[in-house]
N, C-alpha and C positions, 0 to 999 in steps of 0.2 A: 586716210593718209597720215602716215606720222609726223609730218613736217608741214610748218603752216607753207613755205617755201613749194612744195609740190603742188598746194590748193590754187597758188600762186600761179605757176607753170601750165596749171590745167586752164584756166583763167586766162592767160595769153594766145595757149592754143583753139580757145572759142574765139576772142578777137581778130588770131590771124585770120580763123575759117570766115569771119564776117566781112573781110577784105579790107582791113583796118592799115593801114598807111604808117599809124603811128599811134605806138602803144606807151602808154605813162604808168609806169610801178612807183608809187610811194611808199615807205614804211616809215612810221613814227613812233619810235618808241617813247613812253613820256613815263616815266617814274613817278613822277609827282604829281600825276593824275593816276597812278594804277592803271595805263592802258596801253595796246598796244594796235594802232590803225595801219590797215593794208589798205589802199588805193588802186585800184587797176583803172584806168582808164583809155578811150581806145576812140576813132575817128572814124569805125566801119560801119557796119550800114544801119546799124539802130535797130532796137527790136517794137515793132507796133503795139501798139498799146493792151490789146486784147491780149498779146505774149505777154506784154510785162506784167501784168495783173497776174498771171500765172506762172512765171519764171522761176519761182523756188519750188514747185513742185516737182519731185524726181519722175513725173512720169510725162512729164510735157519737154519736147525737145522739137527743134527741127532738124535732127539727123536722121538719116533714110538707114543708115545704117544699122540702127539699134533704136530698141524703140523705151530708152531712158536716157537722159539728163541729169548725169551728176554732181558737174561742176562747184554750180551755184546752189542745189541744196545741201551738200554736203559741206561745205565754207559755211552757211547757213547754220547747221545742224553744229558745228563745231564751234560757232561763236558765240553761239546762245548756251552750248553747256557751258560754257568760260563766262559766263556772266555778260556776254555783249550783243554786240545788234547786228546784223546786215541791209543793207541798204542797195536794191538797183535804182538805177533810174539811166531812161535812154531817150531819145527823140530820134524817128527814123530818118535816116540821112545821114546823120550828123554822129552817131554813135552813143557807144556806153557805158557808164561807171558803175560801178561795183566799190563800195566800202564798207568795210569790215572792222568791226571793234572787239578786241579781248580784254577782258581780266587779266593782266599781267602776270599778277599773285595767284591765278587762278589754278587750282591742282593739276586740273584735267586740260589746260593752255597745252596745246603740241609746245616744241619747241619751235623757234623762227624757220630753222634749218638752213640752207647752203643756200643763201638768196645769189651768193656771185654765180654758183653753176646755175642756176636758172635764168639769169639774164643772160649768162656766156650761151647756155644751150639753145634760149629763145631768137639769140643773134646766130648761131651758127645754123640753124633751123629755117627761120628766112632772114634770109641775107637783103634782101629788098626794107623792111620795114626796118623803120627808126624805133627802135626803143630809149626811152628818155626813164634813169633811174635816179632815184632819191629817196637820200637814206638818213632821217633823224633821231640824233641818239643824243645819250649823256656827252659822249665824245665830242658833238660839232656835228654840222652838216656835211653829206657828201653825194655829190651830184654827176651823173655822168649819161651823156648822151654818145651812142651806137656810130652817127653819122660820123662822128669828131674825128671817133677812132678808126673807121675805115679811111674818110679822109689821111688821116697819119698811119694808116699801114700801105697805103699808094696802091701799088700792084699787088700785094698778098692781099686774096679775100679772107673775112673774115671764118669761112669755112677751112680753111687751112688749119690743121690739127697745131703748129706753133703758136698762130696766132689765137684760136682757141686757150690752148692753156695760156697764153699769157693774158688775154683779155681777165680770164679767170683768176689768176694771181692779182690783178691789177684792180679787179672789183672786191676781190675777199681781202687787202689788206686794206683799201677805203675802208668799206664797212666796216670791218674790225674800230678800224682808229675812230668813224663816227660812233660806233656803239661805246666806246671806251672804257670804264671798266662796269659797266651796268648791262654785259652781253646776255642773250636770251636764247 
């Protein structure tokens, strides 16, 4: 994937399939540590133990449908050439995190990519789960929660192609201003 932003999106879509309620995207960008942390975290049904000891391997999955698992080694495989780490950890019940550390400066770092369309896409996708995003940059912090905004659209769902791009206008100039001029 050429965008850490898509590793991202693939990441939400394991979460919704886990029946995750409420999914949490953090990004932190820190200059001044050279790094760059993606958070996914989610409230679905937790992977057991025996999975998670094997969860970075690409050929362990529980999809019936294909029988590889690329999400989380390939985020994997992309942090570690950028000089950084991944990390699952899950408790079943209760669900799973996923965090991710890059190399900033790193050559071979994807770029961030279009993080508004993937929370716009992930809300217009399931309309039921709460996405909670936050986004730390040189600019300031910027936080935005899914719920807020359906609440303040009334009757237009959030699948409605207006409210779609506006959502998405309304996440990408956050971002923007939290990134401020140290964008990735």
């Amino acid at each position: 994937m050429v965008e850490l932003s898509l590793h991202v999106l693939d990441l939400i879509e394991n979460s919704t399939a886990a029946g995750a309620t409420t999914v949490r995207v953090s990004v932190r960008e820190n200059p001044g540590e050279n790094a760059i942390h993606l958070t996914i975290e989610d409230d679905g049904r937790g992977i057991d133990p025996e999975l998670l000891a094997r969860v970075t391997d690409p050929f362990v999955t529980t999809r019936t449908t294909r029988k590889v698992g690329l999400g989380i080694p390939l985020m994997k495989q992309v942090a570690e050439a950028c000089g950084g780490e991944l990390s699952v950890s899950s408790e079943k019940g209760k669900g799973t995190t996923v965090v991710a550390r890059f190399r900033r400066d790193h050559i071979d770092r994807p770029p961030l990519g279009d993080m508004a369309a993937t929370i716009a896409i992930a809300m217009a996708t399931n309309p039921g789960t709460r996405f909670v995003y936050r986004h730390e940059g040189a600019g300031g912090v910027f936080e935005f929660d899914s719920f807020e905004v359906a609440r303040a659209l009334g009757d237009v769902p959030v699948t409605d192609p207006a409210a779609f791009q506006w959502t998405k206008q309304y996440l990408r100039e956050r971002i923007e201003r939290a990134q401020g001029s140290e964008r990735v």
